[in-house]
N, CA, C and O of each residue as an XYZ file, in Angstrom:
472
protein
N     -30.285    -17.769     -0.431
C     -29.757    -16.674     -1.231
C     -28.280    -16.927     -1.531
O     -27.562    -17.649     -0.840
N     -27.919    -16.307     -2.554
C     -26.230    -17.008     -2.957
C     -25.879    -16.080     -2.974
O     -26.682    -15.224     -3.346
N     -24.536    -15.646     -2.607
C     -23.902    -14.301     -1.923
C     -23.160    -14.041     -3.203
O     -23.068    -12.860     -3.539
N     -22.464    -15.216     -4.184
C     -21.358    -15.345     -5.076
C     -20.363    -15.763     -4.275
O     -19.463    -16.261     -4.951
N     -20.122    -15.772     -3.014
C     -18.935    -16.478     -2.560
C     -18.785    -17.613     -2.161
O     -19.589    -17.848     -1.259
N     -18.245    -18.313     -2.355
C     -17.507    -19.736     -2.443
C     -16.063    -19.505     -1.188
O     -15.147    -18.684     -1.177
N     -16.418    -20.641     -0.238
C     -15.205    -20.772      0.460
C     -14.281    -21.754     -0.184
O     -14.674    -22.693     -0.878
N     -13.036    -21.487      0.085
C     -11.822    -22.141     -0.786
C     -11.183    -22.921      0.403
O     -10.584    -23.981      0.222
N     -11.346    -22.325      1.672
C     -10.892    -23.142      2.396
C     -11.677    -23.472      3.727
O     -12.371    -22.605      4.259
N     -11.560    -24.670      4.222
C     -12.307    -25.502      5.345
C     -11.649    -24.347      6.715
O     -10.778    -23.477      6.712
N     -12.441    -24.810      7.621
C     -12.198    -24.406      9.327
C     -11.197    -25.038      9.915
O     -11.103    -24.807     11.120
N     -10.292    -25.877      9.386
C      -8.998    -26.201     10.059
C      -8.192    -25.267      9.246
O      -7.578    -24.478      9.964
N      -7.986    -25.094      7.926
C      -6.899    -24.683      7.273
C      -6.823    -22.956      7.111
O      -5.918    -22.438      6.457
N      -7.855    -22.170      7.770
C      -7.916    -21.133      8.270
C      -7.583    -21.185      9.817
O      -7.178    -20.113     10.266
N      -7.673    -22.165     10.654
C      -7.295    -21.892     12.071
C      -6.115    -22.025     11.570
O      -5.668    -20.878     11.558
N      -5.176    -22.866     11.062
C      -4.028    -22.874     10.894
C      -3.317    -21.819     10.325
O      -2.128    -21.715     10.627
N      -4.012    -20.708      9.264
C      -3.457    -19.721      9.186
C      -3.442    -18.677     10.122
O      -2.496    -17.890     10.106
N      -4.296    -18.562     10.885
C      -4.660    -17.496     12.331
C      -3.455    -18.019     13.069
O      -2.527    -17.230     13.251
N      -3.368    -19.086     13.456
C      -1.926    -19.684     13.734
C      -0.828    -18.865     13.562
O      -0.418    -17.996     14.332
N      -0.420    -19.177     12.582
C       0.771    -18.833     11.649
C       0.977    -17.479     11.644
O       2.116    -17.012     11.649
N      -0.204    -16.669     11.634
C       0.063    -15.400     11.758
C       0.326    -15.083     12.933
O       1.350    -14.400     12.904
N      -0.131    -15.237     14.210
C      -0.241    -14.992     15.130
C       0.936    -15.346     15.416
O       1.285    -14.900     16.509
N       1.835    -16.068     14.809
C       3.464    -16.328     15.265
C       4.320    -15.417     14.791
O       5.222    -14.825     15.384
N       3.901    -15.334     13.457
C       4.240    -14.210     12.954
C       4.717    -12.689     13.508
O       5.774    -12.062     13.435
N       3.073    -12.353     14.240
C       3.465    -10.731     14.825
C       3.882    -11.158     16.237
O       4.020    -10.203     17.002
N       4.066    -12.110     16.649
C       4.773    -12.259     18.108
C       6.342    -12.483     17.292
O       7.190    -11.794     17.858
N       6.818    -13.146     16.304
C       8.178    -13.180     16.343
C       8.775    -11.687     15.846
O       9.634    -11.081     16.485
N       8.241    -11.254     14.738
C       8.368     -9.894     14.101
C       8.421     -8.912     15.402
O       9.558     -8.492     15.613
N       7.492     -8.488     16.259
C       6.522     -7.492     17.204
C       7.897     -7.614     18.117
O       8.581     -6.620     18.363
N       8.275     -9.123     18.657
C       9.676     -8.991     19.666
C      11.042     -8.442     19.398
O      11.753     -8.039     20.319
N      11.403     -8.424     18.186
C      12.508     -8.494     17.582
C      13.546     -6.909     18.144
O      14.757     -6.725     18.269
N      12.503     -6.149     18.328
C      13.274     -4.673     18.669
C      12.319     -4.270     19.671
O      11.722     -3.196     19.599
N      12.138     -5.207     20.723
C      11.591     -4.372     21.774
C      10.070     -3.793     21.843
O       9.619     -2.850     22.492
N       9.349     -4.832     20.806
C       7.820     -4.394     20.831
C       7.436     -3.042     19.992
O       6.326     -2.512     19.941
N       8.665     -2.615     19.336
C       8.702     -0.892     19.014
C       7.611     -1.475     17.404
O       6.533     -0.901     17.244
N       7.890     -2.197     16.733
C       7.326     -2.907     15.821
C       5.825     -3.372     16.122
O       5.495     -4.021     17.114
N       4.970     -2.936     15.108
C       3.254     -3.587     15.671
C       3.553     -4.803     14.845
O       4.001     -4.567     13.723
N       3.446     -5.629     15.068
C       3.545     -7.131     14.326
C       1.964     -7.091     14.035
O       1.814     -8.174     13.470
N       1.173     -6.714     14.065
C      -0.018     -6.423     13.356
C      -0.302     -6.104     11.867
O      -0.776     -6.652     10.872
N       0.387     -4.609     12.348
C       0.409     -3.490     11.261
C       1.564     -4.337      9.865
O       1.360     -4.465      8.658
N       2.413     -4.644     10.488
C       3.259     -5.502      9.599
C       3.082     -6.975      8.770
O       3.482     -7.351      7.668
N       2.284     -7.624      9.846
C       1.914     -8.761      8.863
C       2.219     -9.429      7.887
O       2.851    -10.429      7.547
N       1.417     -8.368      7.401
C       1.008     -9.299      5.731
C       2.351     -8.984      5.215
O       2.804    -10.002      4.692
N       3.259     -7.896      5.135
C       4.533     -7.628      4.420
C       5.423     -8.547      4.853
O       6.067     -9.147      3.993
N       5.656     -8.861      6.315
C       6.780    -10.226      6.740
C       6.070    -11.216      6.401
O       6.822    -12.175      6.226
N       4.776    -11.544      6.178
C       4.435    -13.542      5.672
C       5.018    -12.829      3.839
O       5.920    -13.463      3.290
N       4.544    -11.818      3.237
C       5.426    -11.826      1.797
C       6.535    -11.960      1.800
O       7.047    -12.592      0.877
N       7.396    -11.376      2.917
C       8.567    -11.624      2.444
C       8.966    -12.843      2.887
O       9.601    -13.508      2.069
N       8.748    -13.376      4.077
C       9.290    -14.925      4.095
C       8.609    -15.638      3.057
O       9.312    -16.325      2.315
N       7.401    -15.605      2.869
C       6.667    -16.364      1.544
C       7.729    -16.667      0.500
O       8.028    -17.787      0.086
N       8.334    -15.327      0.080
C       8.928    -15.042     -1.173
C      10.140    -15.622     -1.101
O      10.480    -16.281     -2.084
N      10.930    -15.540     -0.128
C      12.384    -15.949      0.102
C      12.343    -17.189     -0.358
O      12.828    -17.630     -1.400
N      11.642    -17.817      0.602
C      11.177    -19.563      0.831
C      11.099    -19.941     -1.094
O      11.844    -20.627     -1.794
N      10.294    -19.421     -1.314
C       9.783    -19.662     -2.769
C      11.204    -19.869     -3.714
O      11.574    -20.893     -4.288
N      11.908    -18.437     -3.663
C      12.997    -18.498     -4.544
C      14.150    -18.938     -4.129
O      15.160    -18.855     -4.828
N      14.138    -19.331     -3.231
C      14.982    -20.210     -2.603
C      14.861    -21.830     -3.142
O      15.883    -22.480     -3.362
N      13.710    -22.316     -3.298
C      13.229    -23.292     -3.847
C      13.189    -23.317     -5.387
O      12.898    -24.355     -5.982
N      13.527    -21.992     -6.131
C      13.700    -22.019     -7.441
C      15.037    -22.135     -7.490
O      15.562    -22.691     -8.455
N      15.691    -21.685     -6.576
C      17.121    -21.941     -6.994
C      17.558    -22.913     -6.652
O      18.652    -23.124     -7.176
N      17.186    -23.769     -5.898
C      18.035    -25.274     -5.738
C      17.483    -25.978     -7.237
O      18.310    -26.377     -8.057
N      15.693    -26.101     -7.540
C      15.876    -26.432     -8.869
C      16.230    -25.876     -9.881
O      15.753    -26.293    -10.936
N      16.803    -25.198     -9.900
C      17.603    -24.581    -10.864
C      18.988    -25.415    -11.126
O      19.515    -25.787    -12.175
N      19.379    -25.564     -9.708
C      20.905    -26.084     -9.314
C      20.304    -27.592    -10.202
O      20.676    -27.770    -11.362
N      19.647    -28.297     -9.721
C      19.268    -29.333     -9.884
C      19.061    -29.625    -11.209
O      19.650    -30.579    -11.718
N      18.040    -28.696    -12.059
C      17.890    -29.246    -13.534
C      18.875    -28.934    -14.439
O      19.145    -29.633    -15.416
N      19.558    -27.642    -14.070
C      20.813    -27.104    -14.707
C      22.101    -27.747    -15.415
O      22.625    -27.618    -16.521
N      22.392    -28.567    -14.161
C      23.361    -29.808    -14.156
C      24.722    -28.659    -13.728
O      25.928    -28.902    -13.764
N      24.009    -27.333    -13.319
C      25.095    -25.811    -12.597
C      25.604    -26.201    -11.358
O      26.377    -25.413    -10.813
N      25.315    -27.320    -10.760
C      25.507    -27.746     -9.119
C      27.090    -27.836     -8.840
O      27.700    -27.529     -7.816
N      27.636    -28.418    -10.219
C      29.299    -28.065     -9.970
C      29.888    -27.194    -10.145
O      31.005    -26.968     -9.679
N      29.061    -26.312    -11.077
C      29.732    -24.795    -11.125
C      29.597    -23.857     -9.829
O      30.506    -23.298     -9.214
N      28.149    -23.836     -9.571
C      28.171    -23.258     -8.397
C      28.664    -23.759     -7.119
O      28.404    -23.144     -6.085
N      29.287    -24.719     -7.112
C      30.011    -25.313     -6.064
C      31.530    -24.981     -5.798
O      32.098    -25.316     -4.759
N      32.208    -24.217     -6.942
C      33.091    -23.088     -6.972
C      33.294    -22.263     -6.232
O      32.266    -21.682     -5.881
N      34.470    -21.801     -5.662
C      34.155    -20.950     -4.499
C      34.736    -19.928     -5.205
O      35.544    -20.108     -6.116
N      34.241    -18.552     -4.703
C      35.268    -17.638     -5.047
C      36.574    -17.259     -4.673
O      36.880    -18.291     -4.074
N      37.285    -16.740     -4.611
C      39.309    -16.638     -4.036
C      39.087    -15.926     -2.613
O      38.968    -14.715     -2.424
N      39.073    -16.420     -2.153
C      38.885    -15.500     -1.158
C      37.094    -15.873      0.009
O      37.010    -15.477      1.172
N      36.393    -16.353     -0.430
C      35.240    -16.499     -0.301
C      34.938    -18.048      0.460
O      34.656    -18.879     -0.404
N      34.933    -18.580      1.757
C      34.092    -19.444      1.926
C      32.599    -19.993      2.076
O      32.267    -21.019      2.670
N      31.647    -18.950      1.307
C      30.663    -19.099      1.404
C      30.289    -20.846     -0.044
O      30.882    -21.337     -1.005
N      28.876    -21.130      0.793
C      28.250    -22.088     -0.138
C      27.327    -21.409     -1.438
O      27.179    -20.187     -1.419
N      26.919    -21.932     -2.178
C      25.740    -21.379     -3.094
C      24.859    -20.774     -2.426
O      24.445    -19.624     -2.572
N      24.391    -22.027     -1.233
C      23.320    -21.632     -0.315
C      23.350    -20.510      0.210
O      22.363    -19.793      0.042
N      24.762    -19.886      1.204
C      25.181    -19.087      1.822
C      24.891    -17.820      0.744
O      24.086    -16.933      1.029
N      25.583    -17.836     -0.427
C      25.213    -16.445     -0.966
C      24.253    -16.642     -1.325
O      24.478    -15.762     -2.156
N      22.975    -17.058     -1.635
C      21.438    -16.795     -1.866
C      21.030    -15.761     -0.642
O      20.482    -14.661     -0.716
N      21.492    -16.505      0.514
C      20.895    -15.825      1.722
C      21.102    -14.528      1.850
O      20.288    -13.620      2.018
N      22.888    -14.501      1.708
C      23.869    -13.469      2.077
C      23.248    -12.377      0.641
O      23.775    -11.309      0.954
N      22.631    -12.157     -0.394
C      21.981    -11.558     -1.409
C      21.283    -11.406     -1.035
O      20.973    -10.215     -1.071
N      20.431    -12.212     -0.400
C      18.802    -11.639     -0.248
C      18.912    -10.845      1.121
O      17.774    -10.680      1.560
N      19.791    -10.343      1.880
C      20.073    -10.220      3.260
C      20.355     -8.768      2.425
O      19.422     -7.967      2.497
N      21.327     -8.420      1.783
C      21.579     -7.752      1.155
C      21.052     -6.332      0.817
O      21.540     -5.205      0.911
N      19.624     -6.927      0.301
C      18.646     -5.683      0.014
C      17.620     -4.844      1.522
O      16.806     -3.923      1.480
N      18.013     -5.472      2.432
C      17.638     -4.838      3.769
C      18.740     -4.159      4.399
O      18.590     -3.479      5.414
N      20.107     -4.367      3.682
C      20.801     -3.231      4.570
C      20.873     -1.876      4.031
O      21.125     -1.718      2.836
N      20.648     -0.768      4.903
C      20.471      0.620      5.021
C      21.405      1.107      5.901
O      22.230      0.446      6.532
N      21.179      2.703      5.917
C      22.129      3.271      6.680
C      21.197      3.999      7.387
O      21.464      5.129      6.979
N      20.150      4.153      8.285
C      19.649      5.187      8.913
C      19.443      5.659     10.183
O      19.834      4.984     11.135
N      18.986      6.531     10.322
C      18.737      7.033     11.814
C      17.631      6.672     12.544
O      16.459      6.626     12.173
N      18.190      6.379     13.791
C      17.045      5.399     14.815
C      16.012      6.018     14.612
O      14.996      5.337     14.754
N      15.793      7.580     14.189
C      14.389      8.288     14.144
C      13.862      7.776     12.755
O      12.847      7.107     12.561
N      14.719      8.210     11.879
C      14.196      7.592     10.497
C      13.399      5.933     10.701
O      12.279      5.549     10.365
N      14.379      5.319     11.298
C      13.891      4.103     11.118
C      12.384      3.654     12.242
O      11.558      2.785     11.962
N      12.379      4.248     13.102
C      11.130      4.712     14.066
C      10.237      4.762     13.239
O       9.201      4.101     13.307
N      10.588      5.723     12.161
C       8.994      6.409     11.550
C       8.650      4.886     10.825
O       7.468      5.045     10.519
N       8.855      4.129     10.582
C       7.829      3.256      9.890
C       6.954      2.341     10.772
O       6.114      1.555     10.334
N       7.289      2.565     12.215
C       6.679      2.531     13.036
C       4.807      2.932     13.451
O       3.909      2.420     14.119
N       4.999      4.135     12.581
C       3.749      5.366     12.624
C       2.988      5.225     11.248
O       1.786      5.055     11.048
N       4.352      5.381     10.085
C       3.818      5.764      8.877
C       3.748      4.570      7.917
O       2.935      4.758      7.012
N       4.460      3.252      7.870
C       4.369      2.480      7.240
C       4.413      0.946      7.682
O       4.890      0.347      8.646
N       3.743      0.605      6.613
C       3.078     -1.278      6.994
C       4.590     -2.567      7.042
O       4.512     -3.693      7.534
N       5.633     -2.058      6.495
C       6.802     -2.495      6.843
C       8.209     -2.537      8.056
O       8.784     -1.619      8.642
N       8.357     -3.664      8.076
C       9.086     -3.423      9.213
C      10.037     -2.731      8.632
O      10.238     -2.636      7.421
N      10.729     -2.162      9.649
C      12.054     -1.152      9.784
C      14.047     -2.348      9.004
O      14.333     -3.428      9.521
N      14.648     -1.926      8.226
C      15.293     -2.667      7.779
C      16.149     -3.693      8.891
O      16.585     -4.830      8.708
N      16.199     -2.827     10.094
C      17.138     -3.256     10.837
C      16.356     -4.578     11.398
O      16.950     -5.486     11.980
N      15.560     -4.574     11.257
C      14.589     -6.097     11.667
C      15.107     -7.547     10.703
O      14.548     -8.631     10.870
Protein backbone atom coordinates (compact mmCIF):
# COMPACT_ATOMS: atom_id res chain seq x y z
CA UNK A 1 0.00 0.00 0.00
CA UNK A 2 1.58 3.54 -0.71
CA UNK A 3 0.96 5.93 2.06
CA UNK A 4 2.16 9.07 -0.44
CA UNK A 5 5.10 9.49 1.72
CA UNK A 6 8.47 9.42 0.59
CA UNK A 7 11.39 9.60 3.09
CA UNK A 8 13.87 12.43 2.23
CA UNK A 9 16.12 11.38 4.64
CA UNK A 10 18.17 8.03 5.59
CA UNK A 11 18.57 6.69 9.48
CA UNK A 12 21.90 8.32 10.02
CA UNK A 13 20.93 11.85 8.97
CA UNK A 14 17.89 11.84 11.28
CA UNK A 15 19.98 10.34 14.24
CA UNK A 16 22.11 13.18 13.60
CA UNK A 17 19.38 15.56 13.86
CA UNK A 18 17.94 13.94 17.27
CA UNK A 19 21.54 14.74 18.06
CA UNK A 20 21.64 18.19 17.42
CA UNK A 21 18.57 18.80 19.01
CA UNK A 22 19.12 17.16 21.94
CA UNK A 23 22.16 19.63 22.34
CA UNK A 24 20.18 22.08 21.64
CA UNK A 25 17.58 21.85 24.71
CA UNK A 26 20.49 20.86 27.03
CA UNK A 27 22.46 24.11 25.97
CA UNK A 28 19.26 26.47 25.75
CA UNK A 29 17.33 24.41 29.05
CA UNK A 30 20.93 25.32 31.17
CA UNK A 31 21.38 28.75 30.39
CA UNK A 32 19.07 30.25 33.36
CA UNK A 33 18.91 27.57 35.67
CA UNK A 34 16.66 24.93 33.92
CA UNK A 35 13.78 27.73 34.34
CA UNK A 36 13.68 27.35 30.34
CA UNK A 37 12.05 23.86 28.85
CA UNK A 38 14.61 23.43 26.07
CA UNK A 39 11.88 21.23 24.71
CA UNK A 40 9.13 23.59 24.50
CA UNK A 41 11.71 25.94 22.85
CA UNK A 42 13.37 24.01 20.30
CA UNK A 43 12.37 24.51 17.19
CA UNK A 44 12.48 28.58 17.80
CA UNK A 45 16.43 28.42 19.04
CA UNK A 46 17.51 25.80 15.94
CA UNK A 47 15.48 29.00 13.79
CA UNK A 48 17.16 31.33 15.22
CA UNK A 49 20.67 29.98 15.17
CA UNK A 50 19.66 28.49 11.67
CA UNK A 51 18.96 32.05 10.62
CA UNK A 52 21.88 33.95 12.12
CA UNK A 53 24.34 31.34 10.66
CA UNK A 54 22.59 31.81 7.25
CA UNK A 55 22.80 35.66 7.15
CA UNK A 56 25.79 35.77 8.43
CA UNK A 57 26.95 33.80 5.45
CA UNK A 58 25.08 36.29 3.18
CA UNK A 59 26.94 38.89 4.46
CA UNK A 60 30.46 37.87 4.11
CA UNK A 61 29.29 37.12 0.39
CA UNK A 62 28.11 40.10 0.06
CA UNK A 63 31.50 41.54 1.46
CA UNK A 64 33.06 39.30 -1.02
CA UNK A 65 31.15 39.88 -4.38
CA UNK A 66 30.61 43.56 -3.57
CA UNK A 67 34.27 44.41 -3.79
CA UNK A 68 32.47 46.55 -0.09
CA UNK A 69 35.29 44.60 1.97
CA UNK A 70 37.27 47.96 2.06
CA UNK A 71 34.54 50.02 2.80
CA UNK A 72 33.34 48.05 5.44
CA UNK A 73 36.65 47.75 6.85
CA UNK A 74 36.21 51.47 7.95
CA UNK A 75 35.83 51.98 11.33
CA UNK A 76 33.61 54.32 12.77
CA UNK A 77 35.24 57.51 15.13
CA UNK A 78 35.00 56.26 17.98
CA UNK A 79 34.15 52.54 17.29
CA UNK A 80 36.57 49.53 17.42
CA UNK A 81 34.34 47.10 16.28
CA UNK A 82 34.98 44.77 12.93
CA UNK A 83 32.20 44.33 10.17
CA UNK A 84 31.99 41.00 11.76
CA UNK A 85 31.59 42.46 15.25
CA UNK A 86 28.65 44.70 14.22
CA UNK A 87 26.68 41.92 12.35
CA UNK A 88 26.73 40.18 15.68
CA UNK A 89 26.52 43.29 17.88
CA UNK A 90 22.94 44.03 15.43
CA UNK A 91 21.70 40.89 15.55
CA UNK A 92 22.31 40.83 19.50
CA UNK A 93 20.49 43.90 19.32
CA UNK A 94 16.96 42.78 18.64
CA UNK A 95 16.92 40.55 21.93
CA UNK A 96 17.54 43.33 24.19
CA UNK A 97 14.44 44.24 26.36
CA UNK A 98 13.71 45.79 29.46
CA UNK A 99 11.57 43.44 31.64
CA UNK A 100 10.52 42.04 34.73
CA UNK A 101 11.85 38.70 36.01
CA UNK A 102 7.96 37.88 36.19
CA UNK A 103 7.30 39.14 32.76
CA UNK A 104 10.10 37.36 31.49
CA UNK A 105 9.08 33.98 33.56
CA UNK A 106 5.84 34.00 31.74
CA UNK A 107 7.23 32.68 28.52
CA UNK A 108 8.17 30.05 30.50
CA UNK A 109 4.25 28.87 30.81
CA UNK A 110 2.82 30.78 27.89
CA UNK A 111 5.22 30.79 25.06
CA UNK A 112 7.46 28.50 22.69
CA UNK A 113 10.33 31.17 22.91
CA UNK A 114 12.99 31.61 25.01
CA UNK A 115 12.91 34.58 27.35
CA UNK A 116 15.19 37.59 25.75
CA UNK A 117 17.56 37.48 28.48
CA UNK A 118 18.75 34.01 27.15
Amino acid sequence: MHTGFTAVMDNDQIAVIVKRSFLHMRKYGAMIGNTVDGIVTLGENIADNGGVRNAFKAFRLHLALSGEELNYRKRLPGLSASPEQLFFLGYASIWCANMTHKYAMGFTENDNHSPNKI
